[in-house]
PDB file as gemmi writes it, atoms N, CA and C in Angstrom:
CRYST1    1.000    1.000    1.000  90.00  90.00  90.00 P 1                      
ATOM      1  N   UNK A   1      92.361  68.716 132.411  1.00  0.00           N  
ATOM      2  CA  UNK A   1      91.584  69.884 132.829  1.00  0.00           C  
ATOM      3  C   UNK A   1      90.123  69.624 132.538  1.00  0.00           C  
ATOM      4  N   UNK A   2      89.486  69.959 133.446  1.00  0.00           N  
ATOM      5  CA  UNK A   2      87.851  69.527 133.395  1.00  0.00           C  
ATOM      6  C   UNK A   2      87.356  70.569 132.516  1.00  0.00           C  
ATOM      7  N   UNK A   3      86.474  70.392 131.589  1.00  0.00           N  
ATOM      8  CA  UNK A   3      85.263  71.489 131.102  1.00  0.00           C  
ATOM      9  C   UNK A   3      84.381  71.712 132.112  1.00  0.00           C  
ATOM     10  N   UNK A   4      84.413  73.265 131.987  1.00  0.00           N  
ATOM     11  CA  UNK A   4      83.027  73.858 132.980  1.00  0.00           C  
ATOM     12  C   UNK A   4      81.866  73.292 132.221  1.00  0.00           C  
ATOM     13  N   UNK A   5      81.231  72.979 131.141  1.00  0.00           N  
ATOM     14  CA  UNK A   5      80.188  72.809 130.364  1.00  0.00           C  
ATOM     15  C   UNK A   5      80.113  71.384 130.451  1.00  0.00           C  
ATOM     16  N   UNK A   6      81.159  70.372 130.684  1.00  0.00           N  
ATOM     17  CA  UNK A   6      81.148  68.371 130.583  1.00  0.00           C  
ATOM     18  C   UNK A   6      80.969  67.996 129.607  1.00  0.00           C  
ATOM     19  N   UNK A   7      81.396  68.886 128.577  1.00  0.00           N  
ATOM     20  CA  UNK A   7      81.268  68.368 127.125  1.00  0.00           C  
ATOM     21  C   UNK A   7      82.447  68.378 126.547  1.00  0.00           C  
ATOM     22  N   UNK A   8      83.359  67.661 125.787  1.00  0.00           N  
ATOM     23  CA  UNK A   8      84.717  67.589 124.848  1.00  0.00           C  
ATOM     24  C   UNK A   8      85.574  68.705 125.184  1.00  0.00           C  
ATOM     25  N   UNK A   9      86.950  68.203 125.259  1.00  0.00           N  
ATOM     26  CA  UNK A   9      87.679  69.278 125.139  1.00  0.00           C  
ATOM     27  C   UNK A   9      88.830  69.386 123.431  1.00  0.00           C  
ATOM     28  N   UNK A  10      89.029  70.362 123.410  1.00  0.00           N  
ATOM     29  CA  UNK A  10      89.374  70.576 122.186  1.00  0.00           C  
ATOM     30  C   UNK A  10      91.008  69.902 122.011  1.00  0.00           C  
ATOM     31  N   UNK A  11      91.788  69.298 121.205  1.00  0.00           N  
ATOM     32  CA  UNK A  11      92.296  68.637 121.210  1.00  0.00           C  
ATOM     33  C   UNK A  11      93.548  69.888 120.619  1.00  0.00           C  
ATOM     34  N   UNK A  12      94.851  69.634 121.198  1.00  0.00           N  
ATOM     35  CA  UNK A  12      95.696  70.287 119.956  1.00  0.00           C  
ATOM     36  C   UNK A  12      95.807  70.194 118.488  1.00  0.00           C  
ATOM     37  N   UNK A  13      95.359  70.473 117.649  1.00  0.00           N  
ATOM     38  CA  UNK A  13      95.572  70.928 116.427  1.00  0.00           C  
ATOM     39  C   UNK A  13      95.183  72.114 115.872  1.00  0.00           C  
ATOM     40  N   UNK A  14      94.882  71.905 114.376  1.00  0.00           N  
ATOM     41  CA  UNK A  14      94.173  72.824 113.420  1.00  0.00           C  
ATOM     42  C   UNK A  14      92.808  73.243 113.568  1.00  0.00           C  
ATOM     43  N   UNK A  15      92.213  74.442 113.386  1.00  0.00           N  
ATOM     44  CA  UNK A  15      91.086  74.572 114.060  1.00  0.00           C  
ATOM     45  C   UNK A  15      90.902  75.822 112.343  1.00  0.00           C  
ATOM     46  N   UNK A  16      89.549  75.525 112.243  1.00  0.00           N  
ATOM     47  CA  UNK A  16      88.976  76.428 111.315  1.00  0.00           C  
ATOM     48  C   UNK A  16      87.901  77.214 111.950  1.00  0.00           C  
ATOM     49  N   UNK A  17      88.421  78.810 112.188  1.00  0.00           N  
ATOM     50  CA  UNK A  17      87.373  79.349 113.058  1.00  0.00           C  
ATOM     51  C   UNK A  17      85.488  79.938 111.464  1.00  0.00           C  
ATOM     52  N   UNK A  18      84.630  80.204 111.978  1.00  0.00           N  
ATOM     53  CA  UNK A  18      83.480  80.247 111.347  1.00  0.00           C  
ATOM     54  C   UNK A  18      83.843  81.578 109.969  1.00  0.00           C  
ATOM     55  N   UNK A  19      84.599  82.194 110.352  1.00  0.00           N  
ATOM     56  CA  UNK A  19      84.880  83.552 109.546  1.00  0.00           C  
ATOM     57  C   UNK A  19      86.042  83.023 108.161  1.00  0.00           C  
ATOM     58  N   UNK A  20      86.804  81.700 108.655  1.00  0.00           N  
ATOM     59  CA  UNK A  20      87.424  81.379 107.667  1.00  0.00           C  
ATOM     60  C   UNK A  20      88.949  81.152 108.114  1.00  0.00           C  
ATOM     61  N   UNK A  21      89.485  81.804 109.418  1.00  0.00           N  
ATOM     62  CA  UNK A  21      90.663  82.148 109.265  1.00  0.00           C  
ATOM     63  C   UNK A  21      90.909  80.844 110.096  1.00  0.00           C  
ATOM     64  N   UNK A  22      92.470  80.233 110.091  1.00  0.00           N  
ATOM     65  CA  UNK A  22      92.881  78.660 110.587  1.00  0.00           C  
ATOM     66  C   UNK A  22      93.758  79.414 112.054  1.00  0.00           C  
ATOM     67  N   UNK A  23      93.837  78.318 112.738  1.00  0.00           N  
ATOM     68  CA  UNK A  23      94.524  78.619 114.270  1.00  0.00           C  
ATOM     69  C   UNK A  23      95.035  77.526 114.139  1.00  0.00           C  
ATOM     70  N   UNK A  24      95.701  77.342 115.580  1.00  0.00           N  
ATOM     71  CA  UNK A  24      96.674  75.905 116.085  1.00  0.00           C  
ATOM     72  C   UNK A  24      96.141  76.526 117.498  1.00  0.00           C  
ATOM     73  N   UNK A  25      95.598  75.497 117.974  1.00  0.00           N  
ATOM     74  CA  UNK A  25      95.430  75.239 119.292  1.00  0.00           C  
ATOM     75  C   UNK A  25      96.776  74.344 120.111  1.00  0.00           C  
ATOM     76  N   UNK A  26      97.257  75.408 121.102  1.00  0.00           N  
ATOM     77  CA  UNK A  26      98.400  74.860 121.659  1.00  0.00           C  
ATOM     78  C   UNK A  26      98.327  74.126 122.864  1.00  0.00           C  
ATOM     79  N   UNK A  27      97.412  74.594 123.564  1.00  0.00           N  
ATOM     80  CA  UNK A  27      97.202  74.344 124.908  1.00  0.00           C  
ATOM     81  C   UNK A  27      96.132  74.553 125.810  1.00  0.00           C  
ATOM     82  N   UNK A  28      95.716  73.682 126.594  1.00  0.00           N  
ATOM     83  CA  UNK A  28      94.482  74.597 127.596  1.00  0.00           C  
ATOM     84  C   UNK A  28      95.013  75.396 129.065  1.00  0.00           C  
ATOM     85  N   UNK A  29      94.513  76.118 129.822  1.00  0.00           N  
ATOM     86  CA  UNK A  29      95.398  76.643 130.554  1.00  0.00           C  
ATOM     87  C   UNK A  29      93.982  77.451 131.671  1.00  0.00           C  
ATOM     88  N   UNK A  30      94.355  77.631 132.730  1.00  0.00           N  
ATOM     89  CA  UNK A  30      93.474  77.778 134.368  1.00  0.00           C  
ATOM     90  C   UNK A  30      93.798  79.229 134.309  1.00  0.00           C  
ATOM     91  N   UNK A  31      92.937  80.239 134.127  1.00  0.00           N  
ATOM     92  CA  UNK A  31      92.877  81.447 134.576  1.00  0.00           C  
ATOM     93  C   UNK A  31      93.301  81.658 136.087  1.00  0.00           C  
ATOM     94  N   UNK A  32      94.543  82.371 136.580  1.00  0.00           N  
ATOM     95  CA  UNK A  32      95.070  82.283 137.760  1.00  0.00           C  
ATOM     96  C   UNK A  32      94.140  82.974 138.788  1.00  0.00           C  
ATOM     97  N   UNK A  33      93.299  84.065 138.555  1.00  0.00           N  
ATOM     98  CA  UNK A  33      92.390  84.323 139.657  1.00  0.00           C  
ATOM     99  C   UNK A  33      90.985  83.608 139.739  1.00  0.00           C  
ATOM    100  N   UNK A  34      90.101  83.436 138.631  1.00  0.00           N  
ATOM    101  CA  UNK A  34      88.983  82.897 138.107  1.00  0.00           C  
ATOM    102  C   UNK A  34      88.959  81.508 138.265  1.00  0.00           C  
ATOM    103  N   UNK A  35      89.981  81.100 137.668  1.00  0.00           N  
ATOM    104  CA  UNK A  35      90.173  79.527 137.806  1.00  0.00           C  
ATOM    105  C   UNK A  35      88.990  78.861 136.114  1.00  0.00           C  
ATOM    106  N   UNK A  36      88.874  79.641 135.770  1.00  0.00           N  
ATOM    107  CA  UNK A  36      88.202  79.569 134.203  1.00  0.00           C  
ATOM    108  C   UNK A  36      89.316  78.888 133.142  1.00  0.00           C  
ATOM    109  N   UNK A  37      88.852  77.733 132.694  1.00  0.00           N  
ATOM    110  CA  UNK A  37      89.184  77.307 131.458  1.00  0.00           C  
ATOM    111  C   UNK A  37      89.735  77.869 130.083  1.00  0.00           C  
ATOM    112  N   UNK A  38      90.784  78.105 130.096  1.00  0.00           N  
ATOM    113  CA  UNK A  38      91.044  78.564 128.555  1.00  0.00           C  
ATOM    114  C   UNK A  38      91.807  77.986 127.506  1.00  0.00           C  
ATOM    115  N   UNK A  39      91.045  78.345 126.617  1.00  0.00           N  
ATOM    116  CA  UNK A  39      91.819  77.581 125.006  1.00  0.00           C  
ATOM    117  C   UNK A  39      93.117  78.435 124.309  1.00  0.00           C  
ATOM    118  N   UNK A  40      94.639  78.102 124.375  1.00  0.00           N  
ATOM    119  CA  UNK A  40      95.034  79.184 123.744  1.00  0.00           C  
ATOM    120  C   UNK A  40      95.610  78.820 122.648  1.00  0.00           C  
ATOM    121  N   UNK A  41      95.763  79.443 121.204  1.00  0.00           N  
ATOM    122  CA  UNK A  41      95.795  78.839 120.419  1.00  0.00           C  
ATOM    123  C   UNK A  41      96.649  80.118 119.370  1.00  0.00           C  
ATOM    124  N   UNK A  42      97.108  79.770 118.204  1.00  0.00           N  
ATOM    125  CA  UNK A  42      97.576  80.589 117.513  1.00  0.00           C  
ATOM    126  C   UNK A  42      97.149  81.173 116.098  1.00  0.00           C  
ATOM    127  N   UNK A  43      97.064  82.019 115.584  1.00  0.00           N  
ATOM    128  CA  UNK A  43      96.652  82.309 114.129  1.00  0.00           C  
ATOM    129  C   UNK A  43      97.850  82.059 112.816  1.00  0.00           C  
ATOM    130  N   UNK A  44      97.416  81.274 112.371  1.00  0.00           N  
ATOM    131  CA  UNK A  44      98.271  80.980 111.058  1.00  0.00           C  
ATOM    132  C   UNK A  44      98.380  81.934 110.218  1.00  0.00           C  
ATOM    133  N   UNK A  45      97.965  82.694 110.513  1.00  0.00           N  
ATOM    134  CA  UNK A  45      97.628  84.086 109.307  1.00  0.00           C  
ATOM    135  C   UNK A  45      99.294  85.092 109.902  1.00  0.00           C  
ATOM    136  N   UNK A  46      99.246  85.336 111.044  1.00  0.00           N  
ATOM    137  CA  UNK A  46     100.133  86.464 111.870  1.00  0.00           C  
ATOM    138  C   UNK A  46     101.059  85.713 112.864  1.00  0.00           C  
ATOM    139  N   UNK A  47     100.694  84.864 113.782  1.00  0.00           N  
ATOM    140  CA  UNK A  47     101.515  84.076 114.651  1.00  0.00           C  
ATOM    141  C   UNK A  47     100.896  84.669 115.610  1.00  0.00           C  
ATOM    142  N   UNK A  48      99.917  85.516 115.932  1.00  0.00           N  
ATOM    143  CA  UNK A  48      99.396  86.178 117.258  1.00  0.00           C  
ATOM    144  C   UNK A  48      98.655  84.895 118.159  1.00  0.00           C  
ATOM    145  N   UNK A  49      99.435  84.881 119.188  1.00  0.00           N  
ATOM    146  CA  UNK A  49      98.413  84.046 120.201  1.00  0.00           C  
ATOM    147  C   UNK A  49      97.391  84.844 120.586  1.00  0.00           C  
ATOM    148  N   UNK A  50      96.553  83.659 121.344  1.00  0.00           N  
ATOM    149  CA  UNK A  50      95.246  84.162 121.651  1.00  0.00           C  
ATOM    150  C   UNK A  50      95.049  83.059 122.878  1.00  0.00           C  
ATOM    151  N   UNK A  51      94.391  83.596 123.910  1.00  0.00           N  
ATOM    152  CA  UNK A  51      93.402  82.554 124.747  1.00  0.00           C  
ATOM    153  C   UNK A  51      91.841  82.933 124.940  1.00  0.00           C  
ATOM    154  N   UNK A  52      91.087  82.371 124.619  1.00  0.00           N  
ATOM    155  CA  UNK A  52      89.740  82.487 124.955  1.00  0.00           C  
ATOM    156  C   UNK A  52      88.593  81.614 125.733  1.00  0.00           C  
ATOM    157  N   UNK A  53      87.852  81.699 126.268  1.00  0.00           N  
ATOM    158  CA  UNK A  53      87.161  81.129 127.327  1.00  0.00           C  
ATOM    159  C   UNK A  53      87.232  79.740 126.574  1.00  0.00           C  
ATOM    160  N   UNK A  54      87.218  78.342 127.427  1.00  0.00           N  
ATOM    161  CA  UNK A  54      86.593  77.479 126.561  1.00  0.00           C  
ATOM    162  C   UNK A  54      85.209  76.982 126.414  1.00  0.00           C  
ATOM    163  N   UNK A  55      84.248  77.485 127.198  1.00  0.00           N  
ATOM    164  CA  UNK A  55      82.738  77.813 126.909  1.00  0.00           C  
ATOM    165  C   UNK A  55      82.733  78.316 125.554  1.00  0.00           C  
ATOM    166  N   UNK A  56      83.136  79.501 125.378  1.00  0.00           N  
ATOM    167  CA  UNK A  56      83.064  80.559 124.263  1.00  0.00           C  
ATOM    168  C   UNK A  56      83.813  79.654 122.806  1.00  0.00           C  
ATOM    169  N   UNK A  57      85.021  79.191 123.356  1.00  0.00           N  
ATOM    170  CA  UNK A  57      85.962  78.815 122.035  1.00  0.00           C  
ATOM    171  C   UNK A  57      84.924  77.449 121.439  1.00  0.00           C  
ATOM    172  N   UNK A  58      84.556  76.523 122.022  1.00  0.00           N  
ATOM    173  CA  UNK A  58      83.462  75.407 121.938  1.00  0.00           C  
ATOM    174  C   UNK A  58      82.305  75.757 121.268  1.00  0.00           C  
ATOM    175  N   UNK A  59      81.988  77.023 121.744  1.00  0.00           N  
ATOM    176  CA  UNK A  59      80.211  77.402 121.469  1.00  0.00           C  
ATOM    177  C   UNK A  59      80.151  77.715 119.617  1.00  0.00           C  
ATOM    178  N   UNK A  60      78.887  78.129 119.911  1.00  0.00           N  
ATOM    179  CA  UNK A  60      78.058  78.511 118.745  1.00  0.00           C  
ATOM    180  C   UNK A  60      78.377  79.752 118.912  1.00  0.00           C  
ATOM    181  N   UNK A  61      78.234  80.397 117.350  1.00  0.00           N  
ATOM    182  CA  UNK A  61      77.842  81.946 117.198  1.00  0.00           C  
ATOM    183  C   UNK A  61      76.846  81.936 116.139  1.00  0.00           C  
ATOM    184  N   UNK A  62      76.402  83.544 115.771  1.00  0.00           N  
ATOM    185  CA  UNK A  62      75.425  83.597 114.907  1.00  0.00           C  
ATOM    186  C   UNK A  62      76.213  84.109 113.480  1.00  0.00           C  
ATOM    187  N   UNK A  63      76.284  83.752 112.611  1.00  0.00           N  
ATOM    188  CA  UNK A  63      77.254  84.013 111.202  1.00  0.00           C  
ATOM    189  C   UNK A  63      76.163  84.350 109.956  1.00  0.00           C  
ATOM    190  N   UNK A  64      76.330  85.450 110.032  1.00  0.00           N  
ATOM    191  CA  UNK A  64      75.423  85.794 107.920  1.00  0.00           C  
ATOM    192  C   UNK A  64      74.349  84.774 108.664  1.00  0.00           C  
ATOM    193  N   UNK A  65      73.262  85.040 109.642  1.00  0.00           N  
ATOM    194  CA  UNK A  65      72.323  85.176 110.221  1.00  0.00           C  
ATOM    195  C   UNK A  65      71.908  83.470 110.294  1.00  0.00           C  
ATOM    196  N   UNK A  66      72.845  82.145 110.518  1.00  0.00           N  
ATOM    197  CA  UNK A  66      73.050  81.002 111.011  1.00  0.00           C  
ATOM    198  C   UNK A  66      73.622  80.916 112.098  1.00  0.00           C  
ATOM    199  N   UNK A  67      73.457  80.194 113.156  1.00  0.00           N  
ATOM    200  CA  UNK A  67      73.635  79.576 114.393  1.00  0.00           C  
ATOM    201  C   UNK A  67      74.835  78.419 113.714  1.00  0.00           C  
ATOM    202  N   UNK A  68      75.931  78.688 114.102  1.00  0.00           N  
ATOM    203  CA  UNK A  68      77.434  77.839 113.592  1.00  0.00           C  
ATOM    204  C   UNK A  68      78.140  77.832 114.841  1.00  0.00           C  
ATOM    205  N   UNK A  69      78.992  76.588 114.816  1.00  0.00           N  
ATOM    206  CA  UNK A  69      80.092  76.339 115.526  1.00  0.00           C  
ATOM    207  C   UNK A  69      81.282  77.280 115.595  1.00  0.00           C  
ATOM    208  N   UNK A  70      81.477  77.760 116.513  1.00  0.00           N  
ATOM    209  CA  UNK A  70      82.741  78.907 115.885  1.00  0.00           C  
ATOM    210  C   UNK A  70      84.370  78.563 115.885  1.00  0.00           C  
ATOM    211  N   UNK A  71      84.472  77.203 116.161  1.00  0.00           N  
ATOM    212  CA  UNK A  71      85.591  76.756 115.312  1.00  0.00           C  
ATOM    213  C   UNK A  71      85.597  75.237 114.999  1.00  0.00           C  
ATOM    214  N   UNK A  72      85.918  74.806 113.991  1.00  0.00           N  
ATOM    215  CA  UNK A  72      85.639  73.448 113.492  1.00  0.00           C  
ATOM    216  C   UNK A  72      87.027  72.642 113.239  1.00  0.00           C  
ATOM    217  N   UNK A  73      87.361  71.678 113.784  1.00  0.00           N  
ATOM    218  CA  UNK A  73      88.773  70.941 114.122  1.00  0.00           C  
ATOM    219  C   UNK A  73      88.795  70.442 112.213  1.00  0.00           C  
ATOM    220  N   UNK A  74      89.923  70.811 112.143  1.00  0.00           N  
ATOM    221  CA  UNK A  74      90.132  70.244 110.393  1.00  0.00           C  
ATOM    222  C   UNK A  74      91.453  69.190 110.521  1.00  0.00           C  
ATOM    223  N   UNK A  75      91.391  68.647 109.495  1.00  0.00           N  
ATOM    224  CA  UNK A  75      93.146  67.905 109.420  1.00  0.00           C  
ATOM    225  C   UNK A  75      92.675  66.271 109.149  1.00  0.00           C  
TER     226      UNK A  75                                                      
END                                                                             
């Protein structure tokens, strides 16, 4: 699956999002109308899946007023 952005795609594993809490990235997956990239991945905390843009899941956010990665591959 191509990145809209041409930069890395996130690999299945462990993922440490910026707030602290760990995921498992399971899969990437094609928004059926959009055709948008998504990361879907799971929370180790609850088991709740999640999919989120992969622009967004890749990017930066602003954290306790730093510009951070908002999830960082651990393992």
């Amino acid at each position: 699956m191509d990145q809209q952005q041409g930069g890395p795609l996130p690999g299945p594993g462990r993922y440490r999002h910026c707030k602290g809490g760990f995921y498992r990235v399971l899969t990437l997956a094609r928004h059926t109308e959009t055709g948008e990239s998504l990361v879907v991945y799971q929370s180790e905390q609850d088991g709740a899946i999640y999919a989120r843009p992969l622009p967004m899941f890749m990017g930066s956010t602003e954290y306790r007023g730093q510009l951070v990665s908002r999830f960082t591959r651990v393992e």
